[in-house]
N, C-alpha and C positions, 0 to 999 in steps of 0.2 A: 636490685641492680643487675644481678648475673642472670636475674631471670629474660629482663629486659633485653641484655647482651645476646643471648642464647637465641631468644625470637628473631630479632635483627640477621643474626648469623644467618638462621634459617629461610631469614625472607631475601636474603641477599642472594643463598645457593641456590634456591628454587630457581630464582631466573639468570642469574651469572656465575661462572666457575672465578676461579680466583684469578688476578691482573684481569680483571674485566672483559675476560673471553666470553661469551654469548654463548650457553648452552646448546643451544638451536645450530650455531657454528660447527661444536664438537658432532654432534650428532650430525648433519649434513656431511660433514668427512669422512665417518665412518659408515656412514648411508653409500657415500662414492665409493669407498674400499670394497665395502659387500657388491655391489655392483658390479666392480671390474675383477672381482675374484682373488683381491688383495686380502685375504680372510683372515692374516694375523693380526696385521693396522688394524681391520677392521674392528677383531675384538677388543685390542686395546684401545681404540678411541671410545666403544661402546661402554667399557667397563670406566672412561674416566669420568665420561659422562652421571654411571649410576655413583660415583663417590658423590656428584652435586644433588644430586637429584635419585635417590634410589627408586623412587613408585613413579617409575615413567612406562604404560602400557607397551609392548612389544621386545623394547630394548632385548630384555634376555631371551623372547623369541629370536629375534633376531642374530643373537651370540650363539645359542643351539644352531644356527643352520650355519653357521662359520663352521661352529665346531663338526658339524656331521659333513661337511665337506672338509672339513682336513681330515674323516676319517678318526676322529676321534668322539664314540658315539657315546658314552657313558659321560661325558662332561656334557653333551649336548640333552641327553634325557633330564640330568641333575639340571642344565637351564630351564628347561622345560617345565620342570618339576615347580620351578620355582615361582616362573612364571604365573602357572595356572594357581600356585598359593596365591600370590598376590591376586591375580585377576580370573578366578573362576570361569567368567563369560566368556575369553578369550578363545572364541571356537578352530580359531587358526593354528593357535598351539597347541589344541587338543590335536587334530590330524597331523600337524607335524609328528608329535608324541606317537602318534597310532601308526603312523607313516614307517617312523622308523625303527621301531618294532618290531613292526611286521616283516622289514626288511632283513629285520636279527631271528627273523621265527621266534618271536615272544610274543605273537599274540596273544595268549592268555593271560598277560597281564594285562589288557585292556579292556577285559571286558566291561569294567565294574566303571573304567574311566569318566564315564559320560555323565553319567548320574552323580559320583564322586564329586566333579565340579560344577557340576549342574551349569552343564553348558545348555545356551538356549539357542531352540530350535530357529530361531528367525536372528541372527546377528547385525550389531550395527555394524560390526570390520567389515567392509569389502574385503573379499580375498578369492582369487581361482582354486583356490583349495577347498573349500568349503564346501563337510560332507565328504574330502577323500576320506576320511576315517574310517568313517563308516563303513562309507564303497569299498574299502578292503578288509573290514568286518564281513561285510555280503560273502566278498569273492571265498573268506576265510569258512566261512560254514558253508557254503555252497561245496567244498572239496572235501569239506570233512563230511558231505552228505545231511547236516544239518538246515534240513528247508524252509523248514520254519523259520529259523532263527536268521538265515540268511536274507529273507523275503522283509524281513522286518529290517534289519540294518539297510536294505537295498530302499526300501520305503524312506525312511528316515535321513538316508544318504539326499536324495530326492528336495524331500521337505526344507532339507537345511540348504540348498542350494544346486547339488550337484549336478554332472549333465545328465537329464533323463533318459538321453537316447542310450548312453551306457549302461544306467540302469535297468530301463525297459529288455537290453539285450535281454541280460543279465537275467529278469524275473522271467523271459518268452524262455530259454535254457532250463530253467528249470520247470516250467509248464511241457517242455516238450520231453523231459523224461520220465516225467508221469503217463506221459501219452493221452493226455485228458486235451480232446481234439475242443470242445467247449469251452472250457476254459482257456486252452490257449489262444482261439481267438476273440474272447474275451478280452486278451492280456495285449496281442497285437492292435484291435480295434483302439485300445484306452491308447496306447504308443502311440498311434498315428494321430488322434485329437489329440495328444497334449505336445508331442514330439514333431509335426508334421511328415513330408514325405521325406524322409532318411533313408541313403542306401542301405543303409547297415540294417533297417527294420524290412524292409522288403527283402534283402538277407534272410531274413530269421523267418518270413511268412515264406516265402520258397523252399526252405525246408521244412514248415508246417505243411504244405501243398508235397513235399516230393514222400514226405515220410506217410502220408493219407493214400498217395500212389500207391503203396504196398498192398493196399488192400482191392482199392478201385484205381483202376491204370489210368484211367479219363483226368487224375489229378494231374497228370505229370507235367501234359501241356499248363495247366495252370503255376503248376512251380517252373518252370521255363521262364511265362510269361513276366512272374516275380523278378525272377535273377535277370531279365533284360531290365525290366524297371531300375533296377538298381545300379546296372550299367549307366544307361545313358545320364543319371543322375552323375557316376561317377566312373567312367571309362579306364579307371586305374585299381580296381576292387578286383584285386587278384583269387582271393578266395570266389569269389563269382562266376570269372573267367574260369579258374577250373572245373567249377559245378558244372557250369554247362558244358565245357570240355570233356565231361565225364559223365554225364546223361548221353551225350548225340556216341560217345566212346559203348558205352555200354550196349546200345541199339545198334552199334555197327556202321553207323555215319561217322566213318572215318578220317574222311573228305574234312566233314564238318568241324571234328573234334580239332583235327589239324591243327584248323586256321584258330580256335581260342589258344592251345598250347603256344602256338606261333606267337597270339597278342600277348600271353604271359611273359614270355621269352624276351619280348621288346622290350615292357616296362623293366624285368629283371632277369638278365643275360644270365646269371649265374643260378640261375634256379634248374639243378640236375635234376628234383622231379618231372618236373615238366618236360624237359628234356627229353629225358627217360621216356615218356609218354607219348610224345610226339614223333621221336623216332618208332616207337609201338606201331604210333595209326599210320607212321605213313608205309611202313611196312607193310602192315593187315591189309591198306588201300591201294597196296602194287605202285603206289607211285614214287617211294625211292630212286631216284637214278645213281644212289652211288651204293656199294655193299656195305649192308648193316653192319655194322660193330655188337648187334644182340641176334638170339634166337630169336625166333616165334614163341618156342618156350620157354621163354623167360619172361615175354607180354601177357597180362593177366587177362581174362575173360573179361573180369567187373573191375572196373575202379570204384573206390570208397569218394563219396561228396564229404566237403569239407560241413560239420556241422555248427563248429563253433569257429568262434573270431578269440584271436591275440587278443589280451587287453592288460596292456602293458603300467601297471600304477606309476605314477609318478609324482613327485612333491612339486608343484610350479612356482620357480621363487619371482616373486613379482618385483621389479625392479624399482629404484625408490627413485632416479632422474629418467628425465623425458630423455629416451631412446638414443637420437642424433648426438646429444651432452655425454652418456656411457661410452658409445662406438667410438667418440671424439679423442675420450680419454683412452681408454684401450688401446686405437692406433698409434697415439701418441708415445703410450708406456711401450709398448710394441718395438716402435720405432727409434726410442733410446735404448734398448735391448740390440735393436741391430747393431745400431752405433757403437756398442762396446762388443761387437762382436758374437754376442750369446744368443743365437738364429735359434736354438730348440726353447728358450727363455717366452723368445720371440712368437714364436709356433704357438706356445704354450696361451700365451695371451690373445691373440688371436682368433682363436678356436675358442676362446669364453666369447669371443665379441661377436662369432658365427651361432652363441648360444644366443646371444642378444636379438639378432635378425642374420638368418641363416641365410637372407639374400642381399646382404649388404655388397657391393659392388667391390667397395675398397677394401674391407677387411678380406673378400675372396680374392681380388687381385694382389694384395700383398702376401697373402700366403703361398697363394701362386707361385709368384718373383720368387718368395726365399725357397720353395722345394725344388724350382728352376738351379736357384742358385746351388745346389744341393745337389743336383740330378738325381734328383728324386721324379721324374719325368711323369710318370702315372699322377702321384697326387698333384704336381703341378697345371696337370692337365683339364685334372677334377675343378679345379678350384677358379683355376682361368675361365675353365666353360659355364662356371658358378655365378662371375663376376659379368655375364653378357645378359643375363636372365631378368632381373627385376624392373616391372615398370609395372605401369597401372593404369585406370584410365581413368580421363577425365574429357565429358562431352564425345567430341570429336577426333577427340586426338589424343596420344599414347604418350603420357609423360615417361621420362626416363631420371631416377632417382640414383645419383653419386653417390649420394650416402653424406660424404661432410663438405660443405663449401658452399658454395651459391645456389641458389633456388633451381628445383629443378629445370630441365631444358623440355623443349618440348619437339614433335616434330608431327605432321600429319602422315595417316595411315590408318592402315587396315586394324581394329581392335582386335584380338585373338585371345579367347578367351582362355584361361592357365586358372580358373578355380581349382579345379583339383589334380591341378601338375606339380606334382612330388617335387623338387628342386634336384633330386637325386636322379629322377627321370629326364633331365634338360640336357641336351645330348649336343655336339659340336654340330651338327646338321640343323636343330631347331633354331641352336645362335646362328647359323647366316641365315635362317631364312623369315623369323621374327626376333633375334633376340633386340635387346638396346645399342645405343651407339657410342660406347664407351670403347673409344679406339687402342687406348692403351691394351684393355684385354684382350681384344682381336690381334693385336702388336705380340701380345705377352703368347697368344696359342700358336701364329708362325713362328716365331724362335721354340718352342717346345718340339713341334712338329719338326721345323728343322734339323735341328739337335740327333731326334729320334730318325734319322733319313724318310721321316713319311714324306718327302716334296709333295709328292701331289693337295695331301692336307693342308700342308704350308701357303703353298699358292691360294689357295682358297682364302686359308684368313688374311692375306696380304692383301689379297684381293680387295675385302672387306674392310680393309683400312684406307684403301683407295674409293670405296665406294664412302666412305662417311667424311671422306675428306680429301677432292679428289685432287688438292693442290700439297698433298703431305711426299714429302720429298725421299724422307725415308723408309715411304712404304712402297714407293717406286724403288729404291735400292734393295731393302728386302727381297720385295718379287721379285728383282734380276737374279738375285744371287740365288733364289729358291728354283729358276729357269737353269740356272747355270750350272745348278748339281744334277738338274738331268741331262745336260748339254741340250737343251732347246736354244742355243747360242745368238739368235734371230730376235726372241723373245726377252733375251736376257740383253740382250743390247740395245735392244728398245725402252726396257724399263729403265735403265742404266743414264741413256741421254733425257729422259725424264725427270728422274731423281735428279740430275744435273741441272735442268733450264728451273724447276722449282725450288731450287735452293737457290739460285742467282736471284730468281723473282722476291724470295724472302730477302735478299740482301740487300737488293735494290729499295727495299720496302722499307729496312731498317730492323727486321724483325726478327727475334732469336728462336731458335728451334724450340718447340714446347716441350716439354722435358717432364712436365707432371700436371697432377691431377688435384686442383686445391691443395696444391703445395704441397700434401702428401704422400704420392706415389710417383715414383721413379720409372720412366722407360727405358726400354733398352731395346737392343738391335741385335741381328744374326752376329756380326763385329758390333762389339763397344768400341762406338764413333765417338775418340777423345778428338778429333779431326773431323774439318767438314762434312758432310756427305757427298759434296762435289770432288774433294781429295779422295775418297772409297770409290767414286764411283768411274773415275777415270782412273787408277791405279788397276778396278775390277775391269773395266775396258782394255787398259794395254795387255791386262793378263788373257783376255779372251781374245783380241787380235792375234797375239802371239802363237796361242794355242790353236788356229784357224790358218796359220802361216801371212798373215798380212804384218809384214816387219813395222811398215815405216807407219803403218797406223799406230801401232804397237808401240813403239818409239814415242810419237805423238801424245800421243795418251799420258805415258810416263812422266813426260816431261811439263805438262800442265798439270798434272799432281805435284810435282817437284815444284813448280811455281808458286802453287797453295801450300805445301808443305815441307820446304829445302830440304830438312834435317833428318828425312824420310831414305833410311841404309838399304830397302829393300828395293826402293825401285830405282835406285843408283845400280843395283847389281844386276837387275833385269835391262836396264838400260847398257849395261857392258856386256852382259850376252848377246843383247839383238844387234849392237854393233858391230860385237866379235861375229854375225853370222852375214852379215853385210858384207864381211871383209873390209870394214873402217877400222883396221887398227888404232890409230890415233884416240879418235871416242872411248872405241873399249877403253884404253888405259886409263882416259883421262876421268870415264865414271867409275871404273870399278878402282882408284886412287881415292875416289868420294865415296865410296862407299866405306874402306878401310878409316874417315874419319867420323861414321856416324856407327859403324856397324860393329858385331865381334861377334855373330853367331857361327859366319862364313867367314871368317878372317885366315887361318891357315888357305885354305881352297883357294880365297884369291887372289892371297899373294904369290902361291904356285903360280895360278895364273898370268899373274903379271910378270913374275919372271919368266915364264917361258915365251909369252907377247916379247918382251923388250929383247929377245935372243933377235938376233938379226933372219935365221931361218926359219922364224914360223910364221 
């Protein structure tokens, strides 16, 4: 009988936890925790999961990578550990394990790891990982000068999955410090059949070709010819850019050198080498027009070619919901962090969901908004110009993807290709001239600009809220006011009665200002318009009459904002100055008496005021 009891129990847990919760449930929850970087829920829904069910593949993979993301890597090894007892095959868990290791410099206790669990070379797991182990076995004997051993993990890295072109680098680096000219294009030919034409491999044969120069000069042109191959594949391969910047440098083609320094400098402004170097040639080349900040000597005769590439290991945690469901939730979590106030909580999550899809629209536009909110101006700027970029193509025409809400929109145009445009490289000049038509963030970089007095940039993107939508009322009020901080007064009054006649037309229409973006993101304005835009925009008109000496427009103006908006203290009191200069005593008193019942910032001032008015001799 108890035996009986005992199986039942067991047949019950395998597929439901107790009150008849769905195992499958529990783990789906803690599958969304890992996702959105909730990583303490995440363990404990994983861990209540293995009380029902202990021999479920992955689970304590999965609780290792919580845990090595809190930073606590010895509970995440002991998962590990456990893991690959139960599931030897588990080659996932093996490169985690090796992964983070290596990261602690213990790789020597990995060596034995492979064989240990007799992990096997062909896996059923799908995983992007598959094979880091290894590849950082390679990289690991490769520094420690062990060639052998490293050609063998980098082989095997390979086998089991990994990306070959990394690999391939990887084995051509070490064929080219042998200097064995045979073999290494032995090792480039096998790259390019199994790997096809990769910038990074014609990288590696232009330095087979520049290092052969040393002996026969006739190579050089051919490593040229390499490193442009590898350009036009990838126009952003900075190490490229300066090879050849430092060959035409070296020969004295200063001219020439210039202009790649120049192209590095574009992709990465803050790159002081280059810098350095460019101010070199154009000095060497007499064609500085402004005085150097270096010597002559202090520019080297030779620059050194770059030989090797970064290659940066990383664990790829592969996300367990479709993409759009993650971003959904994260804005969401995001967004009740704001709500209670906790903007760096906010940041924090945010920035997991830019790990998610680093060209998400809405997670860049909301991070935006809160480092705005922050005047934190720089990264607000970063992330606004982030949220203009993402779109794709389809056929004929350049969809533009929001990220959460409705199907994407579409619009026709020119396709421009962005395969290998860095998102870090999308710059405020590319969004007006191909980015997408997400107005809010064109909206979100005029207020920034603003802010920072760049007007000129501001106008720009105001501009581009007018060009994606040319009946938006408040991107004609923007642009006045962006007009109006440089006193272009003409321009700014233009835009001004704009913003006016399209807000009426909205009114007329029955239609409320749009305000966000699938209900999730928030607009805002140079002024937060708790008030029409028609009430800003004639309140901003009597203030520009005034200041141009046109009284009774000025007046005007005022007093049809005060029709939209009575209980408005400020333009009562502007309205009793332009009277008081009128010489209408009467008026003056009788606004700046209204103003004393909505106002108190000027309340002393104009009660002076008023008592010296009601004196019979003023």
């Amino acid at each position: 009988m108890v035996q009986i009891i005992i199986l039942l129990f067991l047949f019950l847990i395998d597929n439901f936890s107790l009150f008849g919760i769905e195992i499958k449930d529990i783990i789906k929850n803690a599958d969304l925790f890992l996702d959105i970087s909730e990583y303490e829920n995440a363990i404990e829904y994983y861990k209540k999961a293995l009380v029902f069910r202990p021999k479920i593949i992955d689970i304590r993979k999965n609780i290792a990578y919580a845990y090595f993301q809190l930073d606590e890597k010895e509970k995440a090894i002991k998962s590990l550990e456990e893991e690959l007892t139960l599931f030897p095959e588990n080659g996932d868990a093996y490169d985690l394990l090796v992964y983070i290791l290596f990261k602690q410099n213990r790789i020597e206790e990995t060596y034995d790891l492979f064989e240990n669990y007799r992990i096997s070379l062909k896996s059923k797991i799908k995983s992007h990982n598959l094979g880091l182990g290894d590849f950082a076995l390679g990289i690991y004997f490769k520094d420690t000068k062990n060639y052998s051993e490293a050609k063998r993990y980098l082989k095997r890295a390979m086998e089991r999955g990994y990306d070959k072109t990394k690999c391939y680098i990887k084995l051509i680096e070490i064929e080219l410090i042998h200097d064995n000219f045979e073999s290494i294009r032995n090792v480039i030919n096998e790259a390019f059949n199994l790997c096809g034409n990769q910038p990074e491999i014609f990288f590696m044969e232009g330095i087979h070709y520049f290092e052969k120069s040393k002996i026969n000069l006739s190579f050089l042109q051919k490593a040229v010819e390499k490193f442009e191959n590898a350009i036009s594949l990838n126009p952003y391969f900075e190490e490229v850019l300066f090879n050849l910047a430092a060959i035409y440098y070296n020969f004295k083609d200063f001219n020439k050198a210039s202009e790649y320094f120049e192209r590095i400098l574009n992709i990465s402004p803050e790159n002081s080498e280059a810098r350095f170097f460019l101010k070199c040639s154009l000095y060497k080349s007499k064609k500085s027009t402004i005085e150097p900040d270096i010597s002559l000597e202090e520019c080297p005769e030779k620059i050194d070619l770059k030989k090797t590439l970064r290659e940066n290991i990383e664990y790829k945690y592969q996300f367990k919901n479709d993409r759009s469901f993650i971003l959904q939730n994260i804005n969401s979590l995001a967004l009740s962090y704001i709500r209670n106030g906790n903007l760096n909580k906010a940041i924090e999550k945010l920035l997991h969901g830019i790990k998610v899809w680093e060209e998400s629209p809405v997670i860049n536009y909301n991070l935006g908004m809160i480092y705005f909110l922050l005047d934190s101006l720089k990264e607000a700027e970063r992330y606004a110009i982030r949220a203009t970029k993402s779109f794709f193509k389809s056929g004929k025409k350049v969809k533009f993807y929001f990220g959460i809400g409705p199907p994407p929109k579409e619009r026709p145009g020119k396709i421009f290709s962005t395969e290998f445009m860095p998102i870090e490289k999308w710059s405020f000049e590319l969004a007006l001239e191909r980015g997408n038509h997400f107005l809010e963030a064109y909206d979100l970089l005029g207020n920034i600009y603003f802010k920072a007095k760049e007007f000129d940039k501001s106008i720009k993107a105001f501009k581009k809220v007018i060009e994606i939508n040319s009946n938006d009322a408040l991107g004609y009020y923007n642009l006045g006011c962006a007009y109006f901080a440089l006193r272009e007064f003409s321009e700014a009054e233009e835009n001004w009665k704009k913003a006016i006649k399209y807000d009426k037309r909205k009114k007329e229409k029955g239609e409320e200002p749009k305000e966000a973006v699938s209900g999730e993101v928030r607009r805002i304005s140079v002024i937060v318009l708790k008030r029409t835009v028609s009430f800003h925009s004639y309140k901003s008109l009597g203030s520009l009459y005034a200041e141009r000496g046109e009284i009774k427009k000025a007046i005007e103006s005022y007093r049809k904002a005060i029709d939209i908006f009575p209980t408005d203290a400020d333009c009562y009191y502007e309205l009793g100055k332009l009277y008081l200069k009128e010489g209408d005593k009467q008026n003056a008193i009788k606004y700046l008496k209204k103003y004393l019942e909505y106002g108190t910032e000027r309340e002393k001032e104009v009660k002076e005021l008023l008592e010296k008015l009601q004196k019979r001799n003023y």
